[in-house]
DSSP file (Angstrom, degrees, kcal/mol; ACC not computed):
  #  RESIDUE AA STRUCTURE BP1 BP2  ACC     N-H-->O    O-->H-N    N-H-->O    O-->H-N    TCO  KAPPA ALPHA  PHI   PSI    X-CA   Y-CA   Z-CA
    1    1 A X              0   0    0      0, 0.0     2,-0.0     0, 0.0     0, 0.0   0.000 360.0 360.0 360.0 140.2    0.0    0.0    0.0
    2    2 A X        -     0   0    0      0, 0.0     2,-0.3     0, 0.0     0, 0.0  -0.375 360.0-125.3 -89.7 156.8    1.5    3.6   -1.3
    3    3 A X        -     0   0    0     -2,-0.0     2,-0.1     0, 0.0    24,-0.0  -0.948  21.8-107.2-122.2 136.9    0.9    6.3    1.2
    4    4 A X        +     0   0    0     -2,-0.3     2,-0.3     1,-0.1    23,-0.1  -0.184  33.0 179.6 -53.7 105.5   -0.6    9.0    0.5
    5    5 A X        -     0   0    0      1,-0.1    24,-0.3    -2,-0.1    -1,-0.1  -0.756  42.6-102.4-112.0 147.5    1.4   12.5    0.1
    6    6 A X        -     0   0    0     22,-1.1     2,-0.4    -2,-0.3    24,-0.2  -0.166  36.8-141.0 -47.2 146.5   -0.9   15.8   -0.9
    7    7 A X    >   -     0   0    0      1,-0.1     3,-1.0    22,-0.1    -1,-0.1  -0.708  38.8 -56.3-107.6 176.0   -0.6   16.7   -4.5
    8    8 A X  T 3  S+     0   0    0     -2,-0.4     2,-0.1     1,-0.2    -1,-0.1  -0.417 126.8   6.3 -38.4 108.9   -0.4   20.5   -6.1
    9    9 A X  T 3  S+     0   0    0      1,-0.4    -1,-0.2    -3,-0.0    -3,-0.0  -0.204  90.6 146.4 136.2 -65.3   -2.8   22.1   -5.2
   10   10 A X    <   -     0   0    0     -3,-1.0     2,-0.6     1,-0.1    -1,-0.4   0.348  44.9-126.0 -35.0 159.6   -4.6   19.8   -2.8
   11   11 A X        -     0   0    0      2,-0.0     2,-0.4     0, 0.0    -1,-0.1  -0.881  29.0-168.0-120.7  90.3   -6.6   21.1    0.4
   12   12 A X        -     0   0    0     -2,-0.6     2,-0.4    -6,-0.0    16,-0.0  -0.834  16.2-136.1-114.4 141.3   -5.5   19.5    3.8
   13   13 A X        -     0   0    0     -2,-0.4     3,-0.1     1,-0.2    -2,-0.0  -0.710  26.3-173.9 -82.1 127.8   -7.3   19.6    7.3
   14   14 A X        +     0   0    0     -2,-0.4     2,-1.1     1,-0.1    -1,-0.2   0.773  55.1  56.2 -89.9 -57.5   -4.9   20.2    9.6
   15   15 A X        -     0   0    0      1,-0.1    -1,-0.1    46,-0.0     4,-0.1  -0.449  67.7-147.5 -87.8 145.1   -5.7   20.2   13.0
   16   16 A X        -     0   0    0     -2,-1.1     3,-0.4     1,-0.2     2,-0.2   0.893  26.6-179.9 -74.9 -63.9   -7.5   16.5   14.0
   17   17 A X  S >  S+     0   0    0     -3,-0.1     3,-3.0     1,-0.1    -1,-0.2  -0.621  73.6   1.7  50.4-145.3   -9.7   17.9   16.6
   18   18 A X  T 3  S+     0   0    0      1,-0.3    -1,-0.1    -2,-0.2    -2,-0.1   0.677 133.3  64.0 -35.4 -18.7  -12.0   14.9   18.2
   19   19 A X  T >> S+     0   0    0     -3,-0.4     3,-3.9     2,-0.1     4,-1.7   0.841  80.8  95.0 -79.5 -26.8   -9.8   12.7   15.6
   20   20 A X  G X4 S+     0   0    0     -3,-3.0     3,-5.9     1,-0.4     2,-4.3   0.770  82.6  43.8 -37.8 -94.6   -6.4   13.8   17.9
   21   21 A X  G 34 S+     0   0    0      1,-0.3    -1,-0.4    -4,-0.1    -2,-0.1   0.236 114.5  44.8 -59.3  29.8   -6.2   10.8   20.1
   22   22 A X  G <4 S+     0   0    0     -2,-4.3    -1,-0.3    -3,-3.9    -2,-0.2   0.180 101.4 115.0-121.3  -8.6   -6.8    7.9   17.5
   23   23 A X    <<  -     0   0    0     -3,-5.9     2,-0.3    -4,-1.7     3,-0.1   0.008  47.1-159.7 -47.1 158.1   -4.1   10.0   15.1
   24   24 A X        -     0   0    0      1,-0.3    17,-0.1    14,-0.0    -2,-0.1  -0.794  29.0 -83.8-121.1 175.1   -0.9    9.1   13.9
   25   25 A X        +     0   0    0     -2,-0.3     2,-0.3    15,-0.2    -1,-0.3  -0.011  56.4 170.9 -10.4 151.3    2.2   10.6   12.5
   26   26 A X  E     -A   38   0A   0     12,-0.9    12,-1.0    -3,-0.1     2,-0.3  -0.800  32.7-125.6-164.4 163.3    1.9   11.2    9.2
   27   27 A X  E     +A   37   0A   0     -2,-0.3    10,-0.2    10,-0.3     3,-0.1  -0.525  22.4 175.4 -68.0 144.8    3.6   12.9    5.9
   28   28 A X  E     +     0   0A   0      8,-2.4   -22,-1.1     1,-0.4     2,-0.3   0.528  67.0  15.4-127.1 -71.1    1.7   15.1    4.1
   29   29 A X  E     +     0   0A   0      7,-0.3     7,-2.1   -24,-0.3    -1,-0.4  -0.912  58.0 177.3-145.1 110.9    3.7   16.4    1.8
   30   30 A X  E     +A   35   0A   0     -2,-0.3     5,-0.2     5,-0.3     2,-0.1  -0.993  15.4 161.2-146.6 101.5    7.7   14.9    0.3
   31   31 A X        -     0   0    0      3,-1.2     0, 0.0    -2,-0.4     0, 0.0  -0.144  58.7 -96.5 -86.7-153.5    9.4   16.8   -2.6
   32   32 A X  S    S+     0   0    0     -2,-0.1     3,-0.1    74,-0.1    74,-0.1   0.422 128.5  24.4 -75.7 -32.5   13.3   16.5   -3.4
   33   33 A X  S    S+     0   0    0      1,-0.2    73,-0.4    72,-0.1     2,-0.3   0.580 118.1  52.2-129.6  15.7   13.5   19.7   -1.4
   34   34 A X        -     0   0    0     71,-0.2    -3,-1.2     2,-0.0     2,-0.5  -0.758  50.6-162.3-146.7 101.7   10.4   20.1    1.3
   35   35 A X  E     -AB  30 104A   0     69,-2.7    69,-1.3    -2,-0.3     2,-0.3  -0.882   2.4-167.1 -88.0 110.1    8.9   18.0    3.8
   36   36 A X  E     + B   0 103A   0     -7,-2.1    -8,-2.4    -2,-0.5     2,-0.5  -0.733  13.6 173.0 -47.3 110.9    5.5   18.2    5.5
   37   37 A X  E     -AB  27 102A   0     65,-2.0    65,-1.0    -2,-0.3     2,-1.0  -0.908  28.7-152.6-138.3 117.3    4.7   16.2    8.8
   38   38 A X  E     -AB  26 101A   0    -12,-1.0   -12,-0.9    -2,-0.5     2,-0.3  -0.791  29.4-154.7 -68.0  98.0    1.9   16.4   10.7
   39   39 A X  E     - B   0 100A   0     61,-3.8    61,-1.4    -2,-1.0     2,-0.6  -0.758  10.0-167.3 -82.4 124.8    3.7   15.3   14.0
   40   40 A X  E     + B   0  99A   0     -2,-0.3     2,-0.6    59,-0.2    59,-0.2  -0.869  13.3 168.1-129.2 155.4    1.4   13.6   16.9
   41   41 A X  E     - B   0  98A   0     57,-2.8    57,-3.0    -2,-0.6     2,-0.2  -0.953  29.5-135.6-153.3 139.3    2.5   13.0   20.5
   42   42 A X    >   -     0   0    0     -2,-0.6     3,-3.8    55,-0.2     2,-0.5  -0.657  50.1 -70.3-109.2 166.3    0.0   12.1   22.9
   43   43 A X  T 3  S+     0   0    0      1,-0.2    52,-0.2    -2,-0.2    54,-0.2  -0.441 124.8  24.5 -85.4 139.3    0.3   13.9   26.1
   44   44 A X  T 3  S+     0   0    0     50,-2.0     2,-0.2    -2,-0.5    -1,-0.2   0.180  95.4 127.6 112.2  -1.7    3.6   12.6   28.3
   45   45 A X    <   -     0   0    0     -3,-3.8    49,-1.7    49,-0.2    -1,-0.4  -0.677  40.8-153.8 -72.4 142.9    5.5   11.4   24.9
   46   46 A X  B     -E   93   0B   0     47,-0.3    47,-0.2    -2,-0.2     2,-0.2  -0.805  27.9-149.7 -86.8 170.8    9.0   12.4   23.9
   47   47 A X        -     0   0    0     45,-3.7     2,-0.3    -2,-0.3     3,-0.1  -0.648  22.9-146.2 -90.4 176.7   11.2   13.0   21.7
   48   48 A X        -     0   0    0      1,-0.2    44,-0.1    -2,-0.2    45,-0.0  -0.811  51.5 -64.6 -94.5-174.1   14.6   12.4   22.8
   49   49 A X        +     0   0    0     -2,-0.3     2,-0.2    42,-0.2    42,-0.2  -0.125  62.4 170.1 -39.9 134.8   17.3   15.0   21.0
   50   50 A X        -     0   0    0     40,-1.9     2,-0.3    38,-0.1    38,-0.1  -0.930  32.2-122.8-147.4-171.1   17.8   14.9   17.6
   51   51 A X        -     0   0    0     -2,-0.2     2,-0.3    36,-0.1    38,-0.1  -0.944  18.7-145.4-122.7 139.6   19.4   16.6   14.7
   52   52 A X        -     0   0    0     36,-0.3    35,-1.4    -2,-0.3     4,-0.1  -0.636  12.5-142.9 -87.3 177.4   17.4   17.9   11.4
   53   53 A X  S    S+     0   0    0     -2,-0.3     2,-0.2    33,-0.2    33,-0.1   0.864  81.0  21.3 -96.7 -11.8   19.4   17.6    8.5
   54   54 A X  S    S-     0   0    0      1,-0.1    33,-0.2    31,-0.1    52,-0.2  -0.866 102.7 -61.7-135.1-173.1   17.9   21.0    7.0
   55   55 A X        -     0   0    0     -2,-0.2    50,-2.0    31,-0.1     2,-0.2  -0.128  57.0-164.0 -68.1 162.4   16.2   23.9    8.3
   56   56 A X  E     -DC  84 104A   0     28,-1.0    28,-1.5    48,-0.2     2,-0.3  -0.649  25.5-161.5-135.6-175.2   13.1   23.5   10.0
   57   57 A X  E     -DC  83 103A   0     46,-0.9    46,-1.5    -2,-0.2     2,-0.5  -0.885  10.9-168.2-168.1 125.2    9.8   25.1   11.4
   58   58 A X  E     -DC  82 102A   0     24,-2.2    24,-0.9    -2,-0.3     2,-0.4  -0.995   7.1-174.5-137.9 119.9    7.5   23.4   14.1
   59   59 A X  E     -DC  81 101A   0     42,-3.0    42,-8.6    -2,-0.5     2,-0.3  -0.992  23.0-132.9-135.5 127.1    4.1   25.1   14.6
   60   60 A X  E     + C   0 100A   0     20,-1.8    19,-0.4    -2,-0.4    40,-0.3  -0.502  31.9 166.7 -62.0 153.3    1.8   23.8   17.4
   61   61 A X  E    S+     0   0A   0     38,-1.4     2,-0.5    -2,-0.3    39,-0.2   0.277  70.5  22.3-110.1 -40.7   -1.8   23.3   15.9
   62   62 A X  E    S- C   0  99A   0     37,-3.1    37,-1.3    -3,-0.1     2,-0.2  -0.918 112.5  -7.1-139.8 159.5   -2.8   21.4   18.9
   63   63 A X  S    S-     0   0    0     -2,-0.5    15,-0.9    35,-0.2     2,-0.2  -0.823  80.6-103.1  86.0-147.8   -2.1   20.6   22.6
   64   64 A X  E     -F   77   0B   0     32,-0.4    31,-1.3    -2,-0.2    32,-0.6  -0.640  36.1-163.6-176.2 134.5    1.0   22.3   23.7
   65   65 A X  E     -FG  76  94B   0     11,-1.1    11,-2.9    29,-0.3     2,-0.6  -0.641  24.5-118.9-113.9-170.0    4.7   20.9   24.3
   66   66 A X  E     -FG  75  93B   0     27,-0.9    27,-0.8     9,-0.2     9,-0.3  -0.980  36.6-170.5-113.7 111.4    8.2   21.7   26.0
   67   67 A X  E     -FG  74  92B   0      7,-0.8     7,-1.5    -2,-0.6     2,-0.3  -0.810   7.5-150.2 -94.8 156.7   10.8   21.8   23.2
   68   68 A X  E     -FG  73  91B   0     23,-4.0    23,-2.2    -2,-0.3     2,-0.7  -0.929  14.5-175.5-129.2 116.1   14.2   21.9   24.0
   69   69 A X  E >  S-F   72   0B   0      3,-2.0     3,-2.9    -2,-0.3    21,-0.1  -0.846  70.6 -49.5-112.4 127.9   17.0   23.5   22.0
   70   70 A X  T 3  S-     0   0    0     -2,-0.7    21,-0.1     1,-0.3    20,-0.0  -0.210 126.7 -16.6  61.0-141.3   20.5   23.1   23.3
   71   71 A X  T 3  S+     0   0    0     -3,-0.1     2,-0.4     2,-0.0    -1,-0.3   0.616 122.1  90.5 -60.9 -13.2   20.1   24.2   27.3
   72   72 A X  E <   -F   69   0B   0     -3,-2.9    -3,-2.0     1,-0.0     2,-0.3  -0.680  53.1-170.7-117.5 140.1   16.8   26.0   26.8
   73   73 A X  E     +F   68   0B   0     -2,-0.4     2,-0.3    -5,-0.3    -5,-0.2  -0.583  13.5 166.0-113.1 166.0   13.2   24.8   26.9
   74   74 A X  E     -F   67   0B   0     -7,-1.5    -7,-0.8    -2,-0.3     2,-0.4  -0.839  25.3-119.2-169.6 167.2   10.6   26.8   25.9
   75   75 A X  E     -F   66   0B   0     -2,-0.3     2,-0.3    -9,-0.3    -9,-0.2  -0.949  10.3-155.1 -68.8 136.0    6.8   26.0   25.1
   76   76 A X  E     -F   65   0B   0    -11,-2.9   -11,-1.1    -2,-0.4     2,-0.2  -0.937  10.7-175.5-140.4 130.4    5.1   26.1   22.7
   77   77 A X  E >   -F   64   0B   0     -2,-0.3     3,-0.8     1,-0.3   -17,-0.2  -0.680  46.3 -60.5-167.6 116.2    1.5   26.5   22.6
   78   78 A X  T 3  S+     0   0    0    -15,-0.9    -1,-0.3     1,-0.2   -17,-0.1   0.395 121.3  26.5 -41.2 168.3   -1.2   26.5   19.9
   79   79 A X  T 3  S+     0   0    0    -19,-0.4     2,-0.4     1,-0.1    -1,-0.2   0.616  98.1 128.6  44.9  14.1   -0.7   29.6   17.1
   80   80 A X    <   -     0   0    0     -3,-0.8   -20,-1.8   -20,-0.1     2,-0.3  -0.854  47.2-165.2-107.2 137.1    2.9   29.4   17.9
   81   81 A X  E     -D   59   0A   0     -2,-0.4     2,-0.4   -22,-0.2   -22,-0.2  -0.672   4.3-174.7-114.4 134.4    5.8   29.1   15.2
   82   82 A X  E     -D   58   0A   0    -24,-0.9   -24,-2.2    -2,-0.3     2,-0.2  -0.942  12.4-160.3-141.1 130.9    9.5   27.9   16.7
   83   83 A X  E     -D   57   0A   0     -2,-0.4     2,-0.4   -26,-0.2   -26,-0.2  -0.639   6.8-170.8-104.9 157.1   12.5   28.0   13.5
   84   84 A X  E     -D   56   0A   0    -28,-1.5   -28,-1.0    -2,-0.2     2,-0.2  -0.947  23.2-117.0-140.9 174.3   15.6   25.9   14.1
   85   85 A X    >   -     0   0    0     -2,-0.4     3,-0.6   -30,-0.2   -33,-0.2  -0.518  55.3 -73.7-104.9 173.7   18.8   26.1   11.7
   86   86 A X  T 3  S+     0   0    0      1,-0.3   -33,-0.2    -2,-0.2   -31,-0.1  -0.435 118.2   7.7 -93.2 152.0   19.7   22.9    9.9
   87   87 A X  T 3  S+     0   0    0    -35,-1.4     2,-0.7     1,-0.2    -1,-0.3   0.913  81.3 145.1  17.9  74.6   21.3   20.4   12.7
   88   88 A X    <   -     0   0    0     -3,-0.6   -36,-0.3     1,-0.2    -1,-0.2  -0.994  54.9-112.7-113.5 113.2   20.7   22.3   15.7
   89   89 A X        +     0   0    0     -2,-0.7    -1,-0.2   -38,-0.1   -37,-0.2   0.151  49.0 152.1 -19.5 171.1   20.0   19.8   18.5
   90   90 A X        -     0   0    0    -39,-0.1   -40,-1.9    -3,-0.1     2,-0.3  -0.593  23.6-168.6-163.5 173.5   16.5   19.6   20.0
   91   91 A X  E     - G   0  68B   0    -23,-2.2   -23,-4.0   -42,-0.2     2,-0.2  -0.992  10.0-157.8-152.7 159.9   14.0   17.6   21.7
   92   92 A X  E     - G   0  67B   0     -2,-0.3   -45,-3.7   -25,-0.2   -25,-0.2  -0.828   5.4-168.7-132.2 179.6   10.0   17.7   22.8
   93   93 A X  E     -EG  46  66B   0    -27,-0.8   -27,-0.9   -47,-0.2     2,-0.3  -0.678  22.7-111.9-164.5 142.8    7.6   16.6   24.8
   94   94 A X  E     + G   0  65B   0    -49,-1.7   -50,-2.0   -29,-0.2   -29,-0.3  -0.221  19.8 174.6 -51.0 100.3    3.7   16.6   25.3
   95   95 A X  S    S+     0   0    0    -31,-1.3     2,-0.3    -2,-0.3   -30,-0.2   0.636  85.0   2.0 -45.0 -27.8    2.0   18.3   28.0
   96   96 A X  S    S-     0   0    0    -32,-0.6   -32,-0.4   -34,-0.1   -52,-0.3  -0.893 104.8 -62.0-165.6 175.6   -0.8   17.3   26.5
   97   97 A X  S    S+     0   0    0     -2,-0.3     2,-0.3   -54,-0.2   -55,-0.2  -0.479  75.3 169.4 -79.6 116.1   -2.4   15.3   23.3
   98   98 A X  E     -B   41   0A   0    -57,-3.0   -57,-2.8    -2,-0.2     2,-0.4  -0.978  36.6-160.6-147.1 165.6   -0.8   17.5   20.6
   99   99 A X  E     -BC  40  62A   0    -37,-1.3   -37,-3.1    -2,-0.3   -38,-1.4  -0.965  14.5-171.4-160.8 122.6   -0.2   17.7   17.0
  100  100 A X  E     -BC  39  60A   0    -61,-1.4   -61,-3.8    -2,-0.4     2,-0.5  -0.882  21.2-131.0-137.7 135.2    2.6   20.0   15.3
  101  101 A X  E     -BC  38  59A   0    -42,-8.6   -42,-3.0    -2,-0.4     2,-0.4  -0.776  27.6-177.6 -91.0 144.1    3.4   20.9   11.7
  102  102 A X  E     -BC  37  58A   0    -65,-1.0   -65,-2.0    -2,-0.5     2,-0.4  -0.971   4.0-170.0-136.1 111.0    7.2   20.5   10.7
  103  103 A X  E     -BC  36  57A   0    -46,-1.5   -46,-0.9    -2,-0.4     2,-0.3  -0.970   7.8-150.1-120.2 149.6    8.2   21.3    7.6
  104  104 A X  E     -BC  35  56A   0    -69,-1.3   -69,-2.7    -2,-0.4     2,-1.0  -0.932  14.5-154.4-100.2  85.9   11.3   20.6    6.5
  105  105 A X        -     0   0    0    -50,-2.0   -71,-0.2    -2,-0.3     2,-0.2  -0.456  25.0-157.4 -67.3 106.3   13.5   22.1    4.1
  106  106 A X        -     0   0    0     -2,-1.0   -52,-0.1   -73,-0.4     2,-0.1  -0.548  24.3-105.9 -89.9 139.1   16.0   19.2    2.7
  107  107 A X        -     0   0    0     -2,-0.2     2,-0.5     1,-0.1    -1,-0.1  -0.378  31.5-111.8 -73.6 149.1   19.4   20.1    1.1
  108  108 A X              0   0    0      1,-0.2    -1,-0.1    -2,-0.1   -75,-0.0  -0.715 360.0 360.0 -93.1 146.4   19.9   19.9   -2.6
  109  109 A X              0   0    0     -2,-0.5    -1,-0.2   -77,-0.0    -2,-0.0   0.520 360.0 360.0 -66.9 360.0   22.3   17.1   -3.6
């Protein structure tokens, strides 16, 4: 079974509302140079650190977690936008049943 990425054009609901806690992960969207991920963490999950391999953008759309870049924690909290440069450490985790867009800018070969 293929999975399904949005095409040009295409119209996607983002936040799950009543759907949140039966959600997954998911892709939305994979070019050669942009990734879309609807990320979902139920509340008390982490991440532990990791690196992305280009720049990035995580915007809450629902719930709210503690990301952590380097020494510093921060929250972030629905309508809120957090940019990172391309491998800059970080890590999250749910305060609550939440779901965050990350897109992902990927390096050109």
């Amino acid at each position: 079974m293929s999975i399904h990425h949005a095409k040009s054009g295409e119209i996607i609901e983002l936040p799950l509302g009543a759907a949140l806690g039966d959600s997954k992960t998911e892709t939305l969207v994979k070019t050669a140079n942009l990734e879309l991920i609807r990320l979902v963490l139920p509340a008390g999950k982490d991440i532990p650190s990791h690196k992305a391999p280009g720049e990035i953008t995580v915007q809450c759309l629902e719930g709210r977690v503690t990301f952590t870049v380097g020494e510093n924690a921060v929250e972030l909290s629905v309508g809120q936008l957090l940019y990172l440069t391309a491998g800059e450490p970080h890590a999250l985790k749910a305060s609550e049943d939440s779901s965050l867009l990350v897109t992902l800018l990927l390096a050109k070969k």
